[in-house]
C-alpha positions in Angstrom: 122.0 87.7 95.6 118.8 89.5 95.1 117.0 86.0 95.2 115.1 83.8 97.6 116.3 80.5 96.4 117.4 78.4 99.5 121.1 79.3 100.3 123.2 77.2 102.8 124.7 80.8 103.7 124.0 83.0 106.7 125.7 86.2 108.3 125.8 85.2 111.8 129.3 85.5 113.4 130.0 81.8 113.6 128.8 81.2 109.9 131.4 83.8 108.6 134.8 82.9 111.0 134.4 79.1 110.1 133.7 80.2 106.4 137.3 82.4 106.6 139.0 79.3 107.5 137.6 77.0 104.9 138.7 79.8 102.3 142.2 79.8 103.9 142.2 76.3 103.9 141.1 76.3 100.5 143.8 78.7 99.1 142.0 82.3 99.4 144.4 85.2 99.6 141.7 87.6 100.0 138.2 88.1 102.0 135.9 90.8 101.5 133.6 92.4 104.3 131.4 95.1 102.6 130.0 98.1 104.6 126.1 99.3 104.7 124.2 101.3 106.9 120.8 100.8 106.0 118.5 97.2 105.7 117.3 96.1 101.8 117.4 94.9 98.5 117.9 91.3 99.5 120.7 92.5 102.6 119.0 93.0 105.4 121.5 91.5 107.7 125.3 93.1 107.6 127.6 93.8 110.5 130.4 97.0 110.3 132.9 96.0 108.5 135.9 96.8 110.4 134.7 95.0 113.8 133.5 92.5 111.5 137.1 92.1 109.7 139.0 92.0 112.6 136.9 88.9 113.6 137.6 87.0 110.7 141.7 87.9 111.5 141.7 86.7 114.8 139.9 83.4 113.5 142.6 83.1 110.8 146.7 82.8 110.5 147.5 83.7 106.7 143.9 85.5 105.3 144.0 89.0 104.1 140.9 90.4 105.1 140.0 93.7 103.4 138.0 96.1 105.5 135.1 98.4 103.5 135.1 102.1 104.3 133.2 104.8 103.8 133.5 108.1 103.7 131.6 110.8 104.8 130.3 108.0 107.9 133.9 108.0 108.5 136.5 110.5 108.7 140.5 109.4 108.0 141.1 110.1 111.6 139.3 107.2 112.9 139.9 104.9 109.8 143.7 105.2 109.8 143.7 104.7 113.8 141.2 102.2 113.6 143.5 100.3 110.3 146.8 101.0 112.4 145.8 99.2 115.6 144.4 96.1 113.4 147.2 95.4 111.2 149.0 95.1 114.7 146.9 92.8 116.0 146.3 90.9 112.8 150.2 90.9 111.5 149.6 93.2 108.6 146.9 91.5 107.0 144.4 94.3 106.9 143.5 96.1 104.1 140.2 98.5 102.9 138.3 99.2 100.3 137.0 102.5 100.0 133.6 102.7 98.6 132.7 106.1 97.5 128.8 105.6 97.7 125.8 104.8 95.3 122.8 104.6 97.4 121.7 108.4 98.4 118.5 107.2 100.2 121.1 105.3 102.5 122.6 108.7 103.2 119.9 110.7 103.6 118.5 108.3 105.9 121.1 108.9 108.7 121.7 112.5 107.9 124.9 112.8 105.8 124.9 115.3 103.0 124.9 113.4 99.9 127.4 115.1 97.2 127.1 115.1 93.7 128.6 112.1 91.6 132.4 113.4 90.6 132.4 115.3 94.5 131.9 112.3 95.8 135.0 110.6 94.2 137.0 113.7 94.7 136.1 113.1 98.5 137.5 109.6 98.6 140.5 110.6 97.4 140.8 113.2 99.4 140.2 110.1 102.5 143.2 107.9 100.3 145.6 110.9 100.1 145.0 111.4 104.1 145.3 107.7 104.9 148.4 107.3 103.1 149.9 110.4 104.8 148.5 110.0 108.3 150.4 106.2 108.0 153.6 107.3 106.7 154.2 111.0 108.1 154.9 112.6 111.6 153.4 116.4 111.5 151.3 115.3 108.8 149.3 118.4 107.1 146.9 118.6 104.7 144.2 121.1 103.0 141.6 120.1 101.0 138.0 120.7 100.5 137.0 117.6 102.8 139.7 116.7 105.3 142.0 119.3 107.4 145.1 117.6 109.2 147.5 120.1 110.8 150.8 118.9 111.9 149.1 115.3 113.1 150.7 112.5 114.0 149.5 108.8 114.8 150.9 106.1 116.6 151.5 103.5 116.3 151.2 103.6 112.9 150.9 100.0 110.4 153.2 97.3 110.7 155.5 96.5 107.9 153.9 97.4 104.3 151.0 99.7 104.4 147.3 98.7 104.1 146.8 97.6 100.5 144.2 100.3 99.3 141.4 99.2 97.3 138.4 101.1 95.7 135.5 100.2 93.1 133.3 102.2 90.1 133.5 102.2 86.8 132.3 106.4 85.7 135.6 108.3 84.7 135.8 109.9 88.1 136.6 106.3 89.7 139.0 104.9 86.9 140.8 108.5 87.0 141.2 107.7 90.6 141.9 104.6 90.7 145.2 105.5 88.1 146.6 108.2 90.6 146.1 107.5 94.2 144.7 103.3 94.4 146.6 99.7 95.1 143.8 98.3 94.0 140.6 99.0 91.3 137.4 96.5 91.8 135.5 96.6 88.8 132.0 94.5 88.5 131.1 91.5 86.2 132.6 91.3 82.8 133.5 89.5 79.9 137.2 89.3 79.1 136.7 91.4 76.1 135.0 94.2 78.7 137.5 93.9 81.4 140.3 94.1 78.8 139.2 98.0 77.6 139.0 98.8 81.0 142.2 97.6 82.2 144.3 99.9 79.0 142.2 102.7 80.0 143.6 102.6 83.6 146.9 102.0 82.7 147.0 104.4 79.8 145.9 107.0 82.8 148.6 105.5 85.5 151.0 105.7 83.0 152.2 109.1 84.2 151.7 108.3 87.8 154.5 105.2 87.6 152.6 103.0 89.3 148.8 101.2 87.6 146.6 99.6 90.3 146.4 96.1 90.1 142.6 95.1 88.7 140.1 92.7 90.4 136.9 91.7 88.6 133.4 90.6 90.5 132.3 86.9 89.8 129.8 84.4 90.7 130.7 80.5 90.6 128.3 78.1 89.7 130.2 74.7 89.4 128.9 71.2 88.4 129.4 68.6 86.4 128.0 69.4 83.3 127.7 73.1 81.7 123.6 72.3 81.6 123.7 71.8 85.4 125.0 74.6 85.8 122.8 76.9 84.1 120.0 75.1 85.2 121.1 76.2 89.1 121.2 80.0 87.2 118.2 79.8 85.9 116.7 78.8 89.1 118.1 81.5 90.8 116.9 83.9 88.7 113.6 82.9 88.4 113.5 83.1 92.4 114.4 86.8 91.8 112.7 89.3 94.2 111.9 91.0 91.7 110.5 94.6 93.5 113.7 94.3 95.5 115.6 93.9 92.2 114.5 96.8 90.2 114.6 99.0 93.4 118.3 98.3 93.6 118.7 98.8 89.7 116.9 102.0 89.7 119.4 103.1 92.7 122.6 102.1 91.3 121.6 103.2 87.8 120.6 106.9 88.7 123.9 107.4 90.5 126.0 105.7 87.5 123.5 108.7 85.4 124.7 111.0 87.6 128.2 111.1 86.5 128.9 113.8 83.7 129.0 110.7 81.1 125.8 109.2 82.4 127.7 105.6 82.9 128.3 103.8 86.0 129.2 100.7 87.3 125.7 99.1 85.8 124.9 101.5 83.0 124.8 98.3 81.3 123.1 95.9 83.7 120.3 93.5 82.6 117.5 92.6 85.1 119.1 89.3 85.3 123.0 90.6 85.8 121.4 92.8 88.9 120.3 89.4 90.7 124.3 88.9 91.9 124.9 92.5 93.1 127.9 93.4 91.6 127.2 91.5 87.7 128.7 88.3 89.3 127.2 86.1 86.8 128.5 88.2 83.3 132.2 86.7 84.1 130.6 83.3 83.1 132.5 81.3 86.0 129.4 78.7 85.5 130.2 75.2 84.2 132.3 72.7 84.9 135.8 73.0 86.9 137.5 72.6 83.7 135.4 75.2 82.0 135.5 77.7 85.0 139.2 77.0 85.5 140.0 77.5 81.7 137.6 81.1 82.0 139.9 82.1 85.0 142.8 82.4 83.1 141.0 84.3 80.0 140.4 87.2 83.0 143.5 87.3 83.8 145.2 87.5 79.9 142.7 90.3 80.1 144.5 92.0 83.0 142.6 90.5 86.4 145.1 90.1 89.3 142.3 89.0 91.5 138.9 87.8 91.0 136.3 88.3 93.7 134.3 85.2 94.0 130.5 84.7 95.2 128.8 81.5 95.4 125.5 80.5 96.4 126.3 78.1 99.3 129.5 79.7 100.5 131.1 77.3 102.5 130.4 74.4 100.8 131.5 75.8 97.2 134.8 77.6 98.9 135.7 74.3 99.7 134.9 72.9 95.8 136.9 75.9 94.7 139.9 74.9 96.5 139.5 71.6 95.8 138.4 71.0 92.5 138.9 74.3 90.5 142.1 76.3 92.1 144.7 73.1 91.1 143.3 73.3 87.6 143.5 77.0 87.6 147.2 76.2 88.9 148.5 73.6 86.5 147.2 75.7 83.6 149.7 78.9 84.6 152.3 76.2 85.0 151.6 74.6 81.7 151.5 78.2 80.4 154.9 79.0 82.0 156.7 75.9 80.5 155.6 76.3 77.5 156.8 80.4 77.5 160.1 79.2 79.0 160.4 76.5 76.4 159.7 79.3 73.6 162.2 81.8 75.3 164.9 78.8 75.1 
């Protein structure tokens, strides 16, 4: 967050492999590492995400950790070798997320040409097609406008299932990507009503391809024991808002959503308070009580979530509420939903 409230959080080493276990203790399938070059907006401190990702493995036994990438710092060459070698090491349980790039300053700050919005995209899935092939073909060849293979092969290559594939955005370019070449689409904060029109317009545009990404929405917990305690630990955050550091970041990820021949992005519709959690974390409304958050859970996913990407404000205390307190409710409502469906089916 984009805050200076007090946070029982840090991104030291230590801080993150103990917090991977409590989360696989707790029930996680998932962790995220994200990927940026440059210091700011509230994130000074972040390691690369692969090394960083393959520390969290070795600390765990059943964690998927998913690895962000980004091209134009990377080539496929080095990501698919570099993905190979951990999902040997790890038993398969790599994956990436390939982030196609908001932040120009970042890029003009360590000299990489910084494309227009829609190139971009078309980039990254150039770097998707050229994973996929690079892990699954000997000789592989390839000509696009971004990446050349001719007649390459790797090995080894991954073990067993491929690297899940994820990638994020929410202009055209990134949902028309998302519904030919992705495992995976990320989209930010949402209301269920919001994550529900995106969801039919992927699948309406995977519909040819045979295959729709599965969809996982941004959220930001804030549990207590009553609603108003909650919001009260929201409103506290927000009023500790940086808020130079916020409206840098919103003017940044606003002009590249502008930039897209719609002129919509990922934030296009972003209050100064929904820009405090990076990624809209707090419109999903996981803040309330366990029963409340657990109940808004399953709402995201009538809407079409398969996943939802949690942020707290003390991590590794809250990841152990989650497991605790809110995951068995989340459970015994899908099994109260299933007997109920199977009843009505009998």
């Amino acid at each position: 967050m984009i805050s200076r409230i007090p946070q029982r959080t840090s991104w030291d080493a230590d801080y993150n492999r103990r917090l991977a276990q409590i989360a696989e203790e707790a029930g996680f399938d998932y962790a995220l590492t994200q990927i940026r070059f440059t210091a700011g907006y509230g994130a000074e401190y972040q390691h690369e995400s692969v090394a960083f990702s393959h520390a969290l493995l070795a600390a765990t036994s059943r964690l998927k950790v998913i690895a962000a990438l980004l091209p134009g710092p990377w080539n496929p060459t080095l990501a698919a070798k570099q993905i190979a070698t951990i999902s040997h090491l790890s038993g398969g349980r790599i994956a990436v997320n390939i982030v196609s790039g908001w932040f120009s300053g970042e890029f003009r700050a360590i000299g990489e040409p910084w494309l227009d919005h829609d190139e971009r995209y078309r980039r990254s899935e150039e770097f998707i097609r050229c994973l996929r092939g690079i892990w699954t073909q000997d000789a592989f060849t390839f000509r696009g406008d971004f990446y050349r293979f001719t007649n390459y092969t790797l090995k080894p290559k991954p073990v067993d299932a491929l690297p899940e594939i994820f990638q994020g955005g929410s202009s055209r370019a990134a949902r028309d990507m998302a519904a030919r070449v992705s495992d995976w689409y990320f989209t930010n904060g949402n209301t269920p009503e919001g994550l529900q029109a995106q969801v039919e317009d992927i699948r309406a545009k995977a519909a040819s391809q045979g295959d729709a990404p599965k969809i996982g929405v941004n959220a930001f917990v804030i549990a207590r024991d009553t609603e108003e305690e909650a919001r009260a630990v929201l409103d506290d955050i927000i009023a500790h808002a940086d808020p130079e550091a916020v409206k840098a970041f919103g003017h940044e990820v606003k002009n590249a959503g502008k930039a897209s021949p719609e002129g919509e992005g990922n934030w296009a519709k972003s209050s100064f308070d929904d820009l405090v959690q990076y990624n809209d974390g707090f419109r999903s409304n996981l803040i309330g009580t366990p029963d409340q958050i657990a109940a808004r859970i399953i709402d995201l996913k009538d809407a079409g979530a398969n996943l939802v990407l949690l942020g707290f404000l003390h991590f590794q205390e809250d990841v152990a509420y989650f497991g605790r307190e809110i995951l068995p409710r989340v459970r015994a409502l899908e099994a109260a939903r299933a007997g109920t469906e199977a009843a009505a089916a009998a």
